[in-house]
C-alpha positions in Angstrom: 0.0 0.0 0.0 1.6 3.0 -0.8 1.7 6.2 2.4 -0.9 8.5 2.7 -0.5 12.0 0.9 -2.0 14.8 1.8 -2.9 18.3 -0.7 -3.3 20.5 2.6 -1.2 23.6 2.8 0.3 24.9 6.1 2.3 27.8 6.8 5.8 27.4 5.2 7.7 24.7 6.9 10.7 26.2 8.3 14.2 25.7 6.4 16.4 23.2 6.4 20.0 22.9 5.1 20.2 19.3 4.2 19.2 17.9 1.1 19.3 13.7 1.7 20.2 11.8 -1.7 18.3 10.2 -3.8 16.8 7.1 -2.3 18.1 4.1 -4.3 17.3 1.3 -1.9 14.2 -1.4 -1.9 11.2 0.2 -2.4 8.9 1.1 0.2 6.2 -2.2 -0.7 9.5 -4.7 -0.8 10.1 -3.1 2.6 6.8 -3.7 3.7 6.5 -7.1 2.5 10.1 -8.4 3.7 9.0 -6.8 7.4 5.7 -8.8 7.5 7.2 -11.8 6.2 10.4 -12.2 8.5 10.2 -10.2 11.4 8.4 -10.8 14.8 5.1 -10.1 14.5 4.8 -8.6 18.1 6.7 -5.7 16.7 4.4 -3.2 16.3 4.7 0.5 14.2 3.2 3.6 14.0 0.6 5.2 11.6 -2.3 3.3 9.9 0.3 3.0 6.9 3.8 2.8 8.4 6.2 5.4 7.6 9.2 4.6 6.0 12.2 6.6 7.3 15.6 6.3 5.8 17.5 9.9 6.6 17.6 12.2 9.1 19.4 15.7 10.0 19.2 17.0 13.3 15.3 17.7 14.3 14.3 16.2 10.6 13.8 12.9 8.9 13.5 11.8 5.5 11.4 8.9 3.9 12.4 7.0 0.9 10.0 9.9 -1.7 12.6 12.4 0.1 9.4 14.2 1.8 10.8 16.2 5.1 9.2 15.6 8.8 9.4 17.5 11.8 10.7 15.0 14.8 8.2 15.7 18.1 9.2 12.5 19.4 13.3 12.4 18.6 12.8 8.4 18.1 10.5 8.2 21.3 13.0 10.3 23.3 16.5 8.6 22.5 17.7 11.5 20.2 18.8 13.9 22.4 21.0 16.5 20.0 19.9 15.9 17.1 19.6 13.1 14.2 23.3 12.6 13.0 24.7 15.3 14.9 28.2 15.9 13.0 29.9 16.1 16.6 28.7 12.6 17.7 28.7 11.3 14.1 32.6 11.7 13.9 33.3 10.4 17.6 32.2 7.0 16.6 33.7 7.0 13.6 36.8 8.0 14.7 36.2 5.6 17.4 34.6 2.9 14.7 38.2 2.9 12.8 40.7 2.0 15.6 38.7 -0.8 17.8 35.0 -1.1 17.8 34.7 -3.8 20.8 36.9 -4.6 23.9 34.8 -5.5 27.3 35.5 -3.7 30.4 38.0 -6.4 31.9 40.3 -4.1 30.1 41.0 -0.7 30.3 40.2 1.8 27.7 40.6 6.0 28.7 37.0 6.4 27.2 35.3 3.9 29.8 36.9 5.8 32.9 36.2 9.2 31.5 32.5 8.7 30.6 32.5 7.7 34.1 33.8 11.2 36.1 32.3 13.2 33.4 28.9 12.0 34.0 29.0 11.5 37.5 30.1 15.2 37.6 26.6 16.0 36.7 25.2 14.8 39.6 24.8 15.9 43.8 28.4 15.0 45.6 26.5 11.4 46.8 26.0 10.2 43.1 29.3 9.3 42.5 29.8 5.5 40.5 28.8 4.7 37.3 27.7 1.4 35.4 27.1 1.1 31.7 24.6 -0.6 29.9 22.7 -1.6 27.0 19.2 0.1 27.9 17.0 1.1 30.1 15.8 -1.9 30.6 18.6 -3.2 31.3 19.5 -0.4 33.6 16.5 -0.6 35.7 17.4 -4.5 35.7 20.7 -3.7 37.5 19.7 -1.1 39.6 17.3 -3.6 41.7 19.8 -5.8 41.6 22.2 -3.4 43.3 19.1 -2.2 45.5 18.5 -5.9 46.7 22.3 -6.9 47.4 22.3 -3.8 49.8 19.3 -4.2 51.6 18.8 -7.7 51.7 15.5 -7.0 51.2 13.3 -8.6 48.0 10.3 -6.2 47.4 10.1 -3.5 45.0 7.6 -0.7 44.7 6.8 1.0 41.5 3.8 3.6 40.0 0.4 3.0 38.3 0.6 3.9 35.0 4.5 3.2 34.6 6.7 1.9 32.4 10.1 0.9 32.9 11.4 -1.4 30.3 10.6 -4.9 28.4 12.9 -7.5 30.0 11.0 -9.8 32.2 11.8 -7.8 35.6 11.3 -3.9 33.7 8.2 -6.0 32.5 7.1 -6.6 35.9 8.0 -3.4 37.4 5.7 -1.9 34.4 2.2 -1.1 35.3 1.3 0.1 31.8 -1.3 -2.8 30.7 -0.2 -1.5 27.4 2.8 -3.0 27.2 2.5 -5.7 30.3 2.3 -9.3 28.5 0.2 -12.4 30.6 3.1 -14.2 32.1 5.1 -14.7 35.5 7.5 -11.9 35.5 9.0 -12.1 39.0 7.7 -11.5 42.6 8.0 -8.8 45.1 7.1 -5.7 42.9 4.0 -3.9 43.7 2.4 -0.9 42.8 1.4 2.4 44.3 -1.5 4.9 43.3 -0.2 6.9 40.9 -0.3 10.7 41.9 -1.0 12.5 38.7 -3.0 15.0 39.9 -5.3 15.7 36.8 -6.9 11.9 37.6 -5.5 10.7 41.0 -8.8 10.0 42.9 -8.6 12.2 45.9 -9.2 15.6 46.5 -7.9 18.5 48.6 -5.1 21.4 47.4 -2.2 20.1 45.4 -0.4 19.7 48.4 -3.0 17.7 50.5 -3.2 15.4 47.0 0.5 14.9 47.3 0.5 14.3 50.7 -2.4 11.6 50.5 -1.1 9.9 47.6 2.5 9.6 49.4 0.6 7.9 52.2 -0.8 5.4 49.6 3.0 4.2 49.3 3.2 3.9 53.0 0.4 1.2 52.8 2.0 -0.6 50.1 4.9 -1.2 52.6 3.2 -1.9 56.0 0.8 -4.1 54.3 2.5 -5.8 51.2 5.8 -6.1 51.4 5.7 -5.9 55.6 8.0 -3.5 55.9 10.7 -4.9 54.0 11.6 -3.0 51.1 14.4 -3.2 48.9 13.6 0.1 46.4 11.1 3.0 45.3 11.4 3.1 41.6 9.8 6.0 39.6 9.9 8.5 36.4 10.5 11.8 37.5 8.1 12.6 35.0 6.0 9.4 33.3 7.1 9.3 29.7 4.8 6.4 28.6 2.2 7.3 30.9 1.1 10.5 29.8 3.7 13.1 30.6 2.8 12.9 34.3 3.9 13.4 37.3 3.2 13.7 41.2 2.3 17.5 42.9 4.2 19.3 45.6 6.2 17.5 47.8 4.7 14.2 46.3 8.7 12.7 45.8 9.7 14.4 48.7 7.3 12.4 51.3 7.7 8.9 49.1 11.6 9.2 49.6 11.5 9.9 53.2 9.3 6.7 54.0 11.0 4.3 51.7 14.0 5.3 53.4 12.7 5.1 57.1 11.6 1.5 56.5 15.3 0.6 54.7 14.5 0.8 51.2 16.5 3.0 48.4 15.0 5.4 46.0 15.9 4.8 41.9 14.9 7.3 39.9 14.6 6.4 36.3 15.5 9.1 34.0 15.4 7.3 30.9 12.9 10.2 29.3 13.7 13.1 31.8 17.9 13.2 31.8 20.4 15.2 30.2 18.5 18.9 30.7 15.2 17.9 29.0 13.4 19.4 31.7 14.9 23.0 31.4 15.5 24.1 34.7 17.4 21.3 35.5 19.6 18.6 34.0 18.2 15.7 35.8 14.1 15.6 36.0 14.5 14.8 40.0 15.9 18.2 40.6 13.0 19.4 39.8 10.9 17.9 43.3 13.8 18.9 45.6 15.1 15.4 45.9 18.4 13.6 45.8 18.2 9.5 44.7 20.2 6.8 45.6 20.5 5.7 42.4 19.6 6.9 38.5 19.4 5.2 36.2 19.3 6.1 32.2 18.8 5.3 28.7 18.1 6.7 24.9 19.3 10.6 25.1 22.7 9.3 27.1 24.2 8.5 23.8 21.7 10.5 20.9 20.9 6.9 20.1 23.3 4.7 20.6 22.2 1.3 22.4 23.6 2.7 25.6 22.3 2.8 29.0 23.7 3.3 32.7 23.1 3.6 36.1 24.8 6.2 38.9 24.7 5.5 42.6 26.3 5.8 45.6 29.3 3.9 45.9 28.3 2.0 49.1 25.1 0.5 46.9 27.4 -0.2 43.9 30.0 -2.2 46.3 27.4 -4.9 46.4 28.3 -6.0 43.0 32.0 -6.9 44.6 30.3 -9.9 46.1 31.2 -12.0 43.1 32.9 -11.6 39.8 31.0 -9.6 37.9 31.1 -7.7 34.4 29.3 -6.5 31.1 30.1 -7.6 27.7 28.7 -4.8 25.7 28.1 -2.0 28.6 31.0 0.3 28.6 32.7 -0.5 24.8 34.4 2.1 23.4 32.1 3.6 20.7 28.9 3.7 23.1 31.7 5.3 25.6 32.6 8.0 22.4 29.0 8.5 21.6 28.1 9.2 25.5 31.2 11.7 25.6 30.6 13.2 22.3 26.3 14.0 23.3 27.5 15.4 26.7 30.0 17.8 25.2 27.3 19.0 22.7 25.0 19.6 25.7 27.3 21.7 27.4 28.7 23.7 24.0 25.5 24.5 22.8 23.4 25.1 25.7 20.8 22.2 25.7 19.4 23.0 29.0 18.7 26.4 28.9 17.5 26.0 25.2 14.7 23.2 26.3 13.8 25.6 28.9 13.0 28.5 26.4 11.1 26.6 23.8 9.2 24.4 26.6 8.3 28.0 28.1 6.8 29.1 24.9 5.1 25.6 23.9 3.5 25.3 27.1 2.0 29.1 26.5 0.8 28.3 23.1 -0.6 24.9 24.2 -3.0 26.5 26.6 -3.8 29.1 24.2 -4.7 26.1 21.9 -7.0 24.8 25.2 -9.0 28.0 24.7 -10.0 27.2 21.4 -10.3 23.1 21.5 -12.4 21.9 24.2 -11.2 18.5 23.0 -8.1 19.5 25.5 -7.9 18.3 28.3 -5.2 18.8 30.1 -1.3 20.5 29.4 1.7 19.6 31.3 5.2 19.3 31.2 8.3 21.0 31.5 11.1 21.8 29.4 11.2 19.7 25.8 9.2 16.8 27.3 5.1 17.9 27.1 2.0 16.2 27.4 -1.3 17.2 25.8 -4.2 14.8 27.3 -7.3 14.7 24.8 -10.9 14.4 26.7 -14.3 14.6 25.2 -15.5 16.2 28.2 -13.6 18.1 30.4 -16.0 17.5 32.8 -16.3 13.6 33.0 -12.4 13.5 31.6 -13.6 10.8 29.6 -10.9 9.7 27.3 -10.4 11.0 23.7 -8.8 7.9 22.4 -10.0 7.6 19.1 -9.6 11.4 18.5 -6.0 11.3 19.8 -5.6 8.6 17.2 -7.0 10.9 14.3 -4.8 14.0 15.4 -1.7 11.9 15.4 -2.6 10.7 12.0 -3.2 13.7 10.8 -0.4 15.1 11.9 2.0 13.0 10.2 -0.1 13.8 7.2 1.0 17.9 7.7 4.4 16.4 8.2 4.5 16.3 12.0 5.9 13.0 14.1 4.5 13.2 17.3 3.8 10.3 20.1 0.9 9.1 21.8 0.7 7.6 25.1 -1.6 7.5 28.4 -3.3 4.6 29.8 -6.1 4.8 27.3 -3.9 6.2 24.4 -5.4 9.9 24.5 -2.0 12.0 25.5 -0.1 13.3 22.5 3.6 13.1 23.6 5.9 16.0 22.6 9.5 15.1 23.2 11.4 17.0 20.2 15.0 16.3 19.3 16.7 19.3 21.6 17.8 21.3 18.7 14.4 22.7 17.6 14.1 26.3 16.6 11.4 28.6 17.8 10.1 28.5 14.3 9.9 24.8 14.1 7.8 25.2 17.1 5.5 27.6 15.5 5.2 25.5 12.6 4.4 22.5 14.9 1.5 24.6 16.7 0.1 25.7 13.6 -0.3 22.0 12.8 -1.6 21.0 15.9 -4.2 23.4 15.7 -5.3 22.6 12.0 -5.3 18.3 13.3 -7.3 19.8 16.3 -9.9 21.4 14.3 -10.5 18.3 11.6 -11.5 16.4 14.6 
């Protein structure tokens, strides 16, 4: 089947000064065909006619006609700098052409040095550094650390969550979305979730906070009897919905996981690397200090790379036997990971996201004015949410209409994401070199996809 067109005229899309070549590959219905034929069937895409991308340049993406997209999502949030951002391009390469593989039972400069240069990022306490794969796995390693060092088995995780697709990420996930009908492991349960646009309770943000941190206390006295191992949560719920908990929420949560022995993870997978604007990390922006992070995706602008920072004392529990990583920690994931933090720091990420987050936010609720089909606007930094309601009333869910404005959307050539429990929050999570007028242009389309619902 070949992808949708569309005749509809926006303003003009803003510049861009990369032309891809010529596409010369299979085409588009070999591509197709090949994909439903051999690959895993539990692999799913986006759009009712999957896209076909083949090129990319910092916040834009190519398919194989050469038709130009604005990235909202930056590959679901792993491209942090851009799409082939010359800087991290020529570190692997360089890296690429002298030894591509060498596991961490040797030495290599870029291992250790990825090490202090991130951990320099975080409070004094945060201090050790482990590399991985993904999130997944970095989530996976992170309870394991938690567990050595309490001795404890039992985990406690958010409603509405998502934290990987290995059997234990699986199992910490809440998200029914992505949550498959098998054993995955024992001693994780799940809190209330304390997103304050649906949390069940009522009272002043603060009183909702309050209440919904007492919901965690229950978990422990009467699930895991007050044995806990870790607190695991987003910052800020990527899959979710682009939630997170009110005033104070974290602040409470921490200090009873950590009067009843447990340790507090917090998974910055989606938040990390100045996302959030005012901050670098999205915990900053609650007032608290972790005992461990751990992250994914934006660490390396899309490199399979993942890690996880904690105090030293929890990362000595890994001394107990001979341990080590294959892939973690090799020398191109180690350049890439260098290479995006550098460009962070040169060209002013944080501050940038914090500026362009400002003014998306401000034109998001001048959109609410106009739509009533919105909901609900939240967010901070480069990592939004726009939750879809058919009545702001009841809330009810806007499913099927979310689904028609991100389908539309792509048509006006727009990539956004879509998340929430019942698929109704548009997900904005750009690359982090947008311009102010690729912003415009993405509000412009947002509020033509808004009206043809």
């Amino acid at each position: 089947m070949a992808q949708a067109t569309t005749t509809e005229t926006l303003a003009q899309m803003p510049a861009c000064d990369y032309t891809p070549p010529a596409w010369d590959g299979p085409s588009y219905d070999d591509v197709l065909a090949t994909r439903k034929a051999a690959a895993n069937p539990g692999i799913f895409h986006y759009y009712k006619d999957p896209l076909m991308i083949v090129d990319g340049h910092m916040q834009w993406l190519f398919d194989e006609t050469g038709r130009r997209y604005l990235d909202m999502i930056a590959g679901i949030v792993t491209v942090s700098v851009g799409h082939c951002h010359p800087k991290v391009v020529k570190a692997i390469q360089d890296q690429v052409a002298r030894i591509m593989h060498t596991t961490t039972i040797y030495l290599h400069p870029h291992f250790g040095e990825f090490c202090k240069r991130l951990t320099a990022k975080f409070p004094a306490s945060l201090d050790t550094a482990y590399f991985t794969n993904s999130g997944s796995e970095s989530n996976e390693v992170a309870i394991l650390m938690a567990r050595l060092h309490t001795g404890n088995e039992d985990v406690i995780c958010l409603q509405n969550c998502y934290h990987g697709g290995t059997a234990l990420a699986m199992g910490l996930t809440s998200h029914n979305t992505w949550k498959f009908p098998v054993s995955q492991g024992h001693g994780v349960h799940h809190a209330m979730c304390p997103d304050p646009y649906r949390i069940p309770l009522t009272g002043t943000p603060e009183e909702i906070a309050n209440k919904a941190a007492e919901e965690v206390l229950k978990v422990i006295k009467y699930e895991t009897c007050g044995k806990i191992a870790a607190f695991i949560c987003e910052p800020i719920q990527g899959v979710g919905g682009t939630t997170s908990g009110g005033p104070g929420y974290l602040k409470r949560v921490y200090e009873i996981v950590r009067e009843h022995g447990g340790v507090c993870i917090a998974d910055e997978v989606q938040t990390g690397f100045g996302r959030t604007g005012d901050h670098f990390w999205g915990f900053e922006n609650f007032d608290v200090v972790p005992d461990m992070v751990t992250m994914a995706k934006g660490i390396g602008n899309g490199v399979p790379l993942g890690g996880v920072v904690a105090r030293r004392e929890i990362a000595e529990s890994l001394t107990q036997k001979i341990h080590f990583n294959t892939f973690g920690g090799n020398p191109v994931s180690m350049a890439a990971g260098l290479a995006t933090l550098e460009v962070i720091e040169e060209e002013n990420i944080q501050a940038h996201c914090k500026e362009l987050g400002t003014h998306l936010l401000a034109e998001f609720n001048r959109l609410a004015s106009r739509h009533d089909l919105i909901g609900d606007v939240r967010g901070k930094g480069l990592m939004l949410g726009i939750e879809l309601v058919r009545d702001r009333t009841t809330k009810e869910p806007a499913s099927a209409e979310c689904a028609a404005v991100f389908e539309k959307l792509r048509e006006l050539g727009v990539l956004v994401g879509k998340g929430g429990l019942a698929g109704n929050t548009l997900r904005i999570k750009p690359p982090m070199c947008i311009t102010r007028e690729d912003a415009d242009f993405f509000v412009e389309a947002l509020d033509q996809a808004l009206a043809s619902v």
